[in-house]
ZAKEKOL-105986 format. One record per residue (C-alpha): residue number from 1; residue in one letter; x, y, z. Coordinates in Angstrom, 2 decimals, padded with zeros to 5 digits. Layout:
<atoms>
+-----+---+---------+---------+---------+
|   k | r |       x |       y |       z |
+-----+---+---------+---------+---------+
| NUM | A |       X |       Y |       Z |
...
+-----+---+---------+---------+---------+
</atoms>
This chain:
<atoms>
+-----+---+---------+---------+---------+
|   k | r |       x |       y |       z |
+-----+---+---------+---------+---------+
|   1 | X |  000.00 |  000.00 |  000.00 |
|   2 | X |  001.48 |  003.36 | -000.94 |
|   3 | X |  001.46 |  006.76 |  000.87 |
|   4 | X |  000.73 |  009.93 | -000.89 |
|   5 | X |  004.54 |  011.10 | -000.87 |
|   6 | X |  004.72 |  007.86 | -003.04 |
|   7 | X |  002.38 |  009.06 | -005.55 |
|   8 | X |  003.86 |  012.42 | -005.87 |
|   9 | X |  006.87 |  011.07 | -006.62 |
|  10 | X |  005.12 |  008.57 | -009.61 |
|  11 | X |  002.65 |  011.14 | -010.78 |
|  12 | X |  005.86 |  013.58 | -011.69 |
|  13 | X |  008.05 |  010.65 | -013.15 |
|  14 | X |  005.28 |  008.72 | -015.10 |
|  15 | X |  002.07 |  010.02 | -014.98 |
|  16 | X |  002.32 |  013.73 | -015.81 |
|  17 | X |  004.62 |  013.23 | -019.13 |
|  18 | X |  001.86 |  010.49 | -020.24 |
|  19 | X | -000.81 |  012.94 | -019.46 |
|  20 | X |  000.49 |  016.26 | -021.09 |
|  21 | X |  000.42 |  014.16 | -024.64 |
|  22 | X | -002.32 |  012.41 | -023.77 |
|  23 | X | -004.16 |  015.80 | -023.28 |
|  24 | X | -003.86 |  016.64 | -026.54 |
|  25 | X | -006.41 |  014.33 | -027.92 |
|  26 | X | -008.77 |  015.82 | -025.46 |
|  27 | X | -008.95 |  019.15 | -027.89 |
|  28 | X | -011.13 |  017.34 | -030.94 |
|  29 | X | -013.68 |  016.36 | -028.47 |
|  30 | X | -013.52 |  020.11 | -027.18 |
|  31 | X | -014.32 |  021.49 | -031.02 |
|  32 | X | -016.37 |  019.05 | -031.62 |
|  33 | X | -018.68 |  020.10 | -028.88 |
|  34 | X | -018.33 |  023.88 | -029.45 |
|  35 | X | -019.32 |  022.91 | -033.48 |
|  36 | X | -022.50 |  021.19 | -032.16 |
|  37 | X | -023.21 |  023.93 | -030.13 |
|  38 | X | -023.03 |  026.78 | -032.98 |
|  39 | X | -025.02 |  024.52 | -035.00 |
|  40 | X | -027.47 |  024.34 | -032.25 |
|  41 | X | -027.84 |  027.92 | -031.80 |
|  42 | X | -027.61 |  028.88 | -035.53 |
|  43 | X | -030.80 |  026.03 | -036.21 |
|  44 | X | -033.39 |  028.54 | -034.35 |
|  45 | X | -032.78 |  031.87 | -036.00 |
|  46 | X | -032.43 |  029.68 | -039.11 |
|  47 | X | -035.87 |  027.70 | -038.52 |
|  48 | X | -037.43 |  030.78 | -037.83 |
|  49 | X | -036.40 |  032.90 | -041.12 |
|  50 | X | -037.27 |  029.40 | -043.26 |
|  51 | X | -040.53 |  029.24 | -042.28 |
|  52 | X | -041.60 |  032.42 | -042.06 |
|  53 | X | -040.09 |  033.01 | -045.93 |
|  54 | X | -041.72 |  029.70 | -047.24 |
|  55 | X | -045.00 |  030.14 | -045.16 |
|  56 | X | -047.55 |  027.49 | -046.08 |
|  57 | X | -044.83 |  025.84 | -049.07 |
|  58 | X | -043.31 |  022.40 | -046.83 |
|  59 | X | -039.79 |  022.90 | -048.91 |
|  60 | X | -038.67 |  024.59 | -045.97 |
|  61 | X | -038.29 |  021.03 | -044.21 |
|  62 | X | -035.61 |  019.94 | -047.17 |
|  63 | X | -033.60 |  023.65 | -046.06 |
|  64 | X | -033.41 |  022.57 | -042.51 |
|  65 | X | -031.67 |  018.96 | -042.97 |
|  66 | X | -028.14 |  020.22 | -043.54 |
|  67 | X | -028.58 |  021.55 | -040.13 |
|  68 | X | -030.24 |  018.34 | -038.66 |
|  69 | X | -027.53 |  015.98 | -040.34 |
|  70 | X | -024.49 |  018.07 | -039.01 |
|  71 | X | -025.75 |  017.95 | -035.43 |
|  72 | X | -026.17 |  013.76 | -035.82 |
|  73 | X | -023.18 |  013.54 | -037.65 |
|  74 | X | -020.94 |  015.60 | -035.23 |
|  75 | X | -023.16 |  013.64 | -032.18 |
|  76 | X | -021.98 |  010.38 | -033.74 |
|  77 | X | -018.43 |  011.66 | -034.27 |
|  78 | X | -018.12 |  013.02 | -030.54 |
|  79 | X | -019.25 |  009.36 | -028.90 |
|  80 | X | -016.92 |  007.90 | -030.80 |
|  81 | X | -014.06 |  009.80 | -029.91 |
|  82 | X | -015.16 |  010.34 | -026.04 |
|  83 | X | -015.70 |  006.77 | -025.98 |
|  84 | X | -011.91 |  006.16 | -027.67 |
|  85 | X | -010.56 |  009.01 | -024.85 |
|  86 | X | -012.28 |  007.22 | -022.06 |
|  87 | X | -011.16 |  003.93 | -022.98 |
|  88 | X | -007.14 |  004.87 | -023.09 |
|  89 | X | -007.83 |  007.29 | -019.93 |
|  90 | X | -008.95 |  004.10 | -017.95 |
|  91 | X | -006.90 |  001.64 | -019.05 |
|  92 | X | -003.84 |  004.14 | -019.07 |
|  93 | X | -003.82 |  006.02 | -016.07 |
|  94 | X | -006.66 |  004.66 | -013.48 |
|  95 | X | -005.64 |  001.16 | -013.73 |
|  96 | X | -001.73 |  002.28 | -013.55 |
|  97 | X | -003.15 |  003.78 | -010.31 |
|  98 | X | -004.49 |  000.29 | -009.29 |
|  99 | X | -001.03 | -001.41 | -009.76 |
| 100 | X |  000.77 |  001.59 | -008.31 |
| 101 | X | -001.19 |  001.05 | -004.91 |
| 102 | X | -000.87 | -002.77 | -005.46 |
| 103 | X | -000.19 | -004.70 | -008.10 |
| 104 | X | -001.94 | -007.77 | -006.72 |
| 105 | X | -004.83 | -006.23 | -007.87 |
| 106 | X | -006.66 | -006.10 | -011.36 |
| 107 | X | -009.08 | -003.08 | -012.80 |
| 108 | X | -011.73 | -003.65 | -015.48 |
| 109 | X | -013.41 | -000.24 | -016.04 |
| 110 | X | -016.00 | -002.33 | -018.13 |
| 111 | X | -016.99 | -005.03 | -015.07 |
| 112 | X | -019.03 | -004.43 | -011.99 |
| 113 | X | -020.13 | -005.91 | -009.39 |
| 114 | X | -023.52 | -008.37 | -009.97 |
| 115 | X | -026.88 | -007.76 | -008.80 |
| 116 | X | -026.92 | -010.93 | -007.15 |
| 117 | X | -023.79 | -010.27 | -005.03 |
| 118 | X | -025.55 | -007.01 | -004.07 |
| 119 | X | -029.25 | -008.49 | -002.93 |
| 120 | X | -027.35 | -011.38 | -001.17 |
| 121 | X | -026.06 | -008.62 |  001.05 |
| 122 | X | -029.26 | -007.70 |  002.85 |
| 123 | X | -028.58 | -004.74 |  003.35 |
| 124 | X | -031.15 | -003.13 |  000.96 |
| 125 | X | -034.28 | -005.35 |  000.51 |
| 126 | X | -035.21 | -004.03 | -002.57 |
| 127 | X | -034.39 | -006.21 | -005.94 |
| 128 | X | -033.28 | -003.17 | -008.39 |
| 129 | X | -035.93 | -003.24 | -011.85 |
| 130 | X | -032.60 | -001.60 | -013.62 |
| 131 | X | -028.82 | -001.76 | -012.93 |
| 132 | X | -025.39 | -000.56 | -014.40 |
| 133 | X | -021.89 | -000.09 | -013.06 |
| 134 | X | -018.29 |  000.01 | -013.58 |
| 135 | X | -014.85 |  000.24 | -012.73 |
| 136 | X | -013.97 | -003.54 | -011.14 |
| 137 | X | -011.18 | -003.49 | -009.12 |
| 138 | X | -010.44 | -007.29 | -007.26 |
| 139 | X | -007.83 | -009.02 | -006.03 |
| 140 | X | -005.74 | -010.10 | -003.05 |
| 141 | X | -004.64 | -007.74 | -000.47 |
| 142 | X | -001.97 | -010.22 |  001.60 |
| 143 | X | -004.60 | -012.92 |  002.99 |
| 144 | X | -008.01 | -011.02 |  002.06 |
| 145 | X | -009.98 | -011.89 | -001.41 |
| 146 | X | -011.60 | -008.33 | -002.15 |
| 147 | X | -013.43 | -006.69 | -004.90 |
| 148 | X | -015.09 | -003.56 | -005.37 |
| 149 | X | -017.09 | -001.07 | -008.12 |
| 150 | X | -019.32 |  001.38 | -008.55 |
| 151 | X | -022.93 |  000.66 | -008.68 |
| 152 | X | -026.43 |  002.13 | -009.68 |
| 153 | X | -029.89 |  000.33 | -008.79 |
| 154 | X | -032.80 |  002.04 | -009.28 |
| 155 | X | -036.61 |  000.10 | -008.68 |
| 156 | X | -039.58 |  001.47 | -010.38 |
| 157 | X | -043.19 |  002.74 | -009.47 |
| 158 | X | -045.68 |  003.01 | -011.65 |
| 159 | X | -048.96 |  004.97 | -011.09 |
| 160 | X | -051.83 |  006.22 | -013.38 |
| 161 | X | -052.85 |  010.51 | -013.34 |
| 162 | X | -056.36 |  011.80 | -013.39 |
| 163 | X | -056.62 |  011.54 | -017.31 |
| 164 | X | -055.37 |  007.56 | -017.11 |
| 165 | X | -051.91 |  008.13 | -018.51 |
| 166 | X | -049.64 |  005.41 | -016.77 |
| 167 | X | -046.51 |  006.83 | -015.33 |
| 168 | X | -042.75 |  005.62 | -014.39 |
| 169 | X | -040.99 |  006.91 | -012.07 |
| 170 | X | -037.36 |  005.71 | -010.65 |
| 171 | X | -036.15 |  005.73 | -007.93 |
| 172 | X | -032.44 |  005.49 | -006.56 |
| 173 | X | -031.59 |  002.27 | -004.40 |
| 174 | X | -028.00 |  002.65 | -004.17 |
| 175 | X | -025.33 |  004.89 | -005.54 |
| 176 | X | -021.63 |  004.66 | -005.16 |
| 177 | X | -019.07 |  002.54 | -004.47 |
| 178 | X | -019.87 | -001.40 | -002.65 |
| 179 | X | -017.48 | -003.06 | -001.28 |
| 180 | X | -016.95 | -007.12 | -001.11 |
| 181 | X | -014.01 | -008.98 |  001.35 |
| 182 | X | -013.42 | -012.51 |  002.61 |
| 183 | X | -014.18 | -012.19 |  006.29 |
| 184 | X | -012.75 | -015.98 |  006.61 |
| 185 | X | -015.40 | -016.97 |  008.75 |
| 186 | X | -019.25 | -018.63 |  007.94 |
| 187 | X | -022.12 | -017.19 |  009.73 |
| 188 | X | -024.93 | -019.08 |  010.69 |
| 189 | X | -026.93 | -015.76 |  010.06 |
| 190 | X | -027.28 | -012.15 |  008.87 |
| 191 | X | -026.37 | -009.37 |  010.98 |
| 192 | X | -027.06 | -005.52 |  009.31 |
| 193 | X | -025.47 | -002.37 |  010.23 |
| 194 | X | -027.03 |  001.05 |  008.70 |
| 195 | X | -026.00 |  004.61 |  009.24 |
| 196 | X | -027.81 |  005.73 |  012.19 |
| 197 | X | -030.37 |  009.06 |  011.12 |
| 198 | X | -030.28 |  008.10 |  007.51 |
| 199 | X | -033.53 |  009.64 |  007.01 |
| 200 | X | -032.09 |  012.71 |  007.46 |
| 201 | X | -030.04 |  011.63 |  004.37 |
| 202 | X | -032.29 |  009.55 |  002.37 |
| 203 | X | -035.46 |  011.18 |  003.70 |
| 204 | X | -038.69 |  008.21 |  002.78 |
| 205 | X | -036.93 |  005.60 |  001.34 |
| 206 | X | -034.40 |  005.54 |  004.36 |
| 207 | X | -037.95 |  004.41 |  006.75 |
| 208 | X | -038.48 |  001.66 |  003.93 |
| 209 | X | -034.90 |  000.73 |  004.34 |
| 210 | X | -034.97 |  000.30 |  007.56 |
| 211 | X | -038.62 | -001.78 |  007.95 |
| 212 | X | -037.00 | -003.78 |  005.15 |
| 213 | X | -033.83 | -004.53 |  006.74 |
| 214 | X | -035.71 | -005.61 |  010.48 |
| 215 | X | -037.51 | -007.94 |  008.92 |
| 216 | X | -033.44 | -009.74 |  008.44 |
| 217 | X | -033.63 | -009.46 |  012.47 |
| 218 | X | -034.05 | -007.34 |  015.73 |
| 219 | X | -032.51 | -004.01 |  016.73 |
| 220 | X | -029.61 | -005.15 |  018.55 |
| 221 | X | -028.00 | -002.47 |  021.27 |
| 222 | X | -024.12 | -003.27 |  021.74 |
| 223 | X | -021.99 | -001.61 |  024.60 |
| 224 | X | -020.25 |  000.87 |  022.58 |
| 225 | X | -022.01 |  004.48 |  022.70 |
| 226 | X | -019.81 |  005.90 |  019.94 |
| 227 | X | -020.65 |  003.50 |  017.62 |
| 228 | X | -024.46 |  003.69 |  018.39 |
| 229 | X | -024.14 |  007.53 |  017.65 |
| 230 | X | -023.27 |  005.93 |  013.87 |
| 231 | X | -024.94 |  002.92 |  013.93 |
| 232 | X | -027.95 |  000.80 |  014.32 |
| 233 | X | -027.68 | -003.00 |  014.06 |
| 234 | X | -029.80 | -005.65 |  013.09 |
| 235 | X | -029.65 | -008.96 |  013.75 |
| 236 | X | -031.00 | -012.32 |  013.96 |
| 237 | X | -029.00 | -013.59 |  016.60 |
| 238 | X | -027.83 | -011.33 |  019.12 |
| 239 | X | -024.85 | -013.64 |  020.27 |
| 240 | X | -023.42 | -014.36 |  016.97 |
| 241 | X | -023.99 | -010.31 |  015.91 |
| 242 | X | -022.03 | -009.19 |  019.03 |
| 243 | X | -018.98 | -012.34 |  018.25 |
| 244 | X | -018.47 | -010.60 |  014.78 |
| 245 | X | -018.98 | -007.33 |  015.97 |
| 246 | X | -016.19 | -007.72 |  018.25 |
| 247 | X | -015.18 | -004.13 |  020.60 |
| 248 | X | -012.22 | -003.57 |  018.18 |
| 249 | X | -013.85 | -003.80 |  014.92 |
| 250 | X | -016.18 | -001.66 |  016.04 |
| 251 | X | -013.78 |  000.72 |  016.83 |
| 252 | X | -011.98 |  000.46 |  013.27 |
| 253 | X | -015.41 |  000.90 |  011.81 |
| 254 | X | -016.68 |  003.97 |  014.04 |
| 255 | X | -012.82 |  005.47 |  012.84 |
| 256 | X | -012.82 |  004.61 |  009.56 |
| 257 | X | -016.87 |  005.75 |  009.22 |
| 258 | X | -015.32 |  009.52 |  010.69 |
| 259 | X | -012.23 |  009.14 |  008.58 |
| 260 | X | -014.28 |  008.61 |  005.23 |
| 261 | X | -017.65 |  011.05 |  006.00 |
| 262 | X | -019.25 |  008.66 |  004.36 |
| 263 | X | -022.41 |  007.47 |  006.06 |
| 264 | X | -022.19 |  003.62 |  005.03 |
| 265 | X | -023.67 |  000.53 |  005.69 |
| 266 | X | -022.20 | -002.92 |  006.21 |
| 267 | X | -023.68 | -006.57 |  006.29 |
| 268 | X | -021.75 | -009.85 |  007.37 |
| 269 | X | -023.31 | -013.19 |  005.27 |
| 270 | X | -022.05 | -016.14 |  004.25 |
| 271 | X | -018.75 | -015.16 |  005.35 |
| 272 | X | -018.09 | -012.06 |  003.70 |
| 273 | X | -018.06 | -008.31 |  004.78 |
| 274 | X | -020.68 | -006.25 |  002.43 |
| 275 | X | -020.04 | -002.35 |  002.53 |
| 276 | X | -021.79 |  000.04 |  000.45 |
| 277 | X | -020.69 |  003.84 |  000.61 |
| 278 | X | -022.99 |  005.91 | -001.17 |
| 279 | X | -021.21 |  008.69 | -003.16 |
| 280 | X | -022.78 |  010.27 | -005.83 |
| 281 | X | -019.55 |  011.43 | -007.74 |
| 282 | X | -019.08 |  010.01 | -011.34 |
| 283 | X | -015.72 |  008.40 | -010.18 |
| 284 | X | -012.79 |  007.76 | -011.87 |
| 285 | X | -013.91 |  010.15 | -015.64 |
| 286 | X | -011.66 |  012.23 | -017.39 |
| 287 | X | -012.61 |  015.47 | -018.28 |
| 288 | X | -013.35 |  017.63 | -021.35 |
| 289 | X | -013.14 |  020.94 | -020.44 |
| 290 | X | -010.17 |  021.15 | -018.13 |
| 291 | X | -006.42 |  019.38 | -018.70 |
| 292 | X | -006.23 |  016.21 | -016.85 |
| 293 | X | -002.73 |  016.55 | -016.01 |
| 294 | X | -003.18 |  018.39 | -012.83 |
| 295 | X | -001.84 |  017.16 | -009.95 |
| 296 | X | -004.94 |  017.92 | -007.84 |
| 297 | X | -007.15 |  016.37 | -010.02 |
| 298 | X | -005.43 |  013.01 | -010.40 |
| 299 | X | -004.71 |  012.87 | -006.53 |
| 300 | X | -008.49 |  012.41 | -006.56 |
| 301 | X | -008.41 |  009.89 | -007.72 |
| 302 | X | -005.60 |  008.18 | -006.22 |
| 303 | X | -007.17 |  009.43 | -002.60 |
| 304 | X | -010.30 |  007.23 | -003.16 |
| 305 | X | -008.88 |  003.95 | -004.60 |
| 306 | X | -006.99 |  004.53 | -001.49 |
| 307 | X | -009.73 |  004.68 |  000.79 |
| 308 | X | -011.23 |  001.65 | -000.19 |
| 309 | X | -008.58 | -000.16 | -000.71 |
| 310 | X | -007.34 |  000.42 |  002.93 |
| 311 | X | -011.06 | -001.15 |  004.45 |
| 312 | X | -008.64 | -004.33 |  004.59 |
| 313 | X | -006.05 | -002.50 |  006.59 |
| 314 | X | -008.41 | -000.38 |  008.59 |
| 315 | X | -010.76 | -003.16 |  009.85 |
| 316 | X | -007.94 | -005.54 |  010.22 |
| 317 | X | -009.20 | -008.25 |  007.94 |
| 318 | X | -005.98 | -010.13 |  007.57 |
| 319 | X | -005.85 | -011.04 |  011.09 |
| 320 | X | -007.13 | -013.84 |  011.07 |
| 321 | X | -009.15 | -014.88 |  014.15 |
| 322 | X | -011.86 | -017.82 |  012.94 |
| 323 | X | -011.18 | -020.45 |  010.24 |
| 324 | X | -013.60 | -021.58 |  008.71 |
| 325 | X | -016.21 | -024.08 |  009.48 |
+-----+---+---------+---------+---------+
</atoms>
């Protein structure tokens, strides 16, 4: 695991001269965008002078295509280049940033995490109607199996208005990052742990969450008041939820829950740890508009694979205390 001094040192000897040529393909998407945009803004003054001049005659549909094919041509132009510019950003600098913290692990900006390892968590009842994610990173770190990406779930409602039109509406399960490691140790059940006053933070769907999640168990109160400020567990058996949930780990998790800000929630099944840590950030992107050979930005990105990364450090997973059964 590398420190930041580290990084520093690799951003200015390998990184940075990559990036300032790598930048420079970065400047066709740029026109391209700005040439869409003047065609966009040139199409209403245009519209407007071709109708009015061929009032009543339809011709004035045949003046407007030159217009309406530039802006799909230059569309189709600009997702294949963004798509060519994300591809080498990914596989060129994130996943260098991958090996540089450890090269034990792997990146695959184009795998995620399933929706089946996510439901067998527990931690959110609800089975997501749509999914997508990204950015895979897995491997070993020393004696812990782990594997992380970021996720989207969204479930659906459907209701009908007061002139019978049917509606859809979507609604966000989980967004961020969720986190999978070898706990090397089976569990005869499920015990739950959600961020305490989430419905500050999720506002109604954070009361579903939790009627949802006590129906995996029973509010469980342990002896540590500073985790209870951050936490509310759920279990369904209080002996084996207060065995896993051991004075020090709960300690690593109340730190690393202050460290991170992020309000997170953890599960422990079928001998794994389950952590999801909403963030709503786009990780991981290049950008358009800006260089992406700053220093600041690419620490960014280096400072969360970092974070996560160190879960196995932080809660002490490689200690290993059960085998087993």
């Amino acid at each position: 695991m590398r420190k930041e001094e580290d990084f520093k040192a690799y951003f200015d000897s390998k990184l940075f001269p990559y990036l300032k040529e790598f930048d420079k393909k970065r400047k066709p998407l740029v026109l391209i965008r700005l040439l869409n945009w003047a065609i966009l803004i040139a199409l209403f003054p245009a519209a407007f002078f071709i109708t009015d001049y061929n009032r009543g005659d339809a011709t004035w549909v045949l003046a407007l295509l030159p217009f309406v094919g530039g802006m799909i041509f230059l569309g189709i132009k600009r997702n294949k280049c963004k798509k060519r510019f994300r591809h080498e950003y990914k596989n060129n600098v994130i996943n260098e940033i991958v090996k540089m913290i450890d090269p034990n692990l792997s990146y695959d900006y184009q795998s995620r995490i399933s929706d089946s390892e996510f439901y067998n968590s527990q931690i959110y009842g609800q089975s997501p109607d749509r999914s997508k994610g990204e950015d895979l990173v897995h491997g070993k770190l020393d004696k812990t199996e782990i594997m992380f990406s970021e996720l989207h779930l969204e479930y659906k409602t459907e209701s009908t208005d007061s002139n019978g039109n049917r509606q859809t509406t979507w609604h966000t399960i989980f967004k961020g990052i969720f986190f999978i490691a070898d706990f090397n140790k089976h569990f005869k059940t499920q015990t739950v742990v959600l961020p305490d006053g989430l419905e500050k933070l999720l506002g109604k769907f954070a009361r579903k969450l939790q009627k949802m999640s006590t129906r995996k168990g029973k509010l469980i109160q342990l002896e540590d008041p500073e985790f209870e400020k951050y936490f509310r567990v759920y279990a369904e058996d209080g002996i084996e939820s207060r065995y896993i949930l051991s004075p020090a780990l709960m300690k690593r998790i109340t730190e690393f829950r202050k460290k991170s800000g992020i309000p997170m929630a953890l599960s422990f099944v079928d001998s794994k740890i389950y952590i999801a840590l909403p963030i709503r950030k786009n990780l991981f992107e290049p950008r358009i508009f800006k260089n992406n050979y700053s220093y600041k930005f690419i620490k960014e990105s280096f400072i969360y694979l970092m974070l996560f990364t160190s879960i196995v450090e932080e809660m002490n997973l490689n200690t290993r205390i059960w085998t087993k059964e």
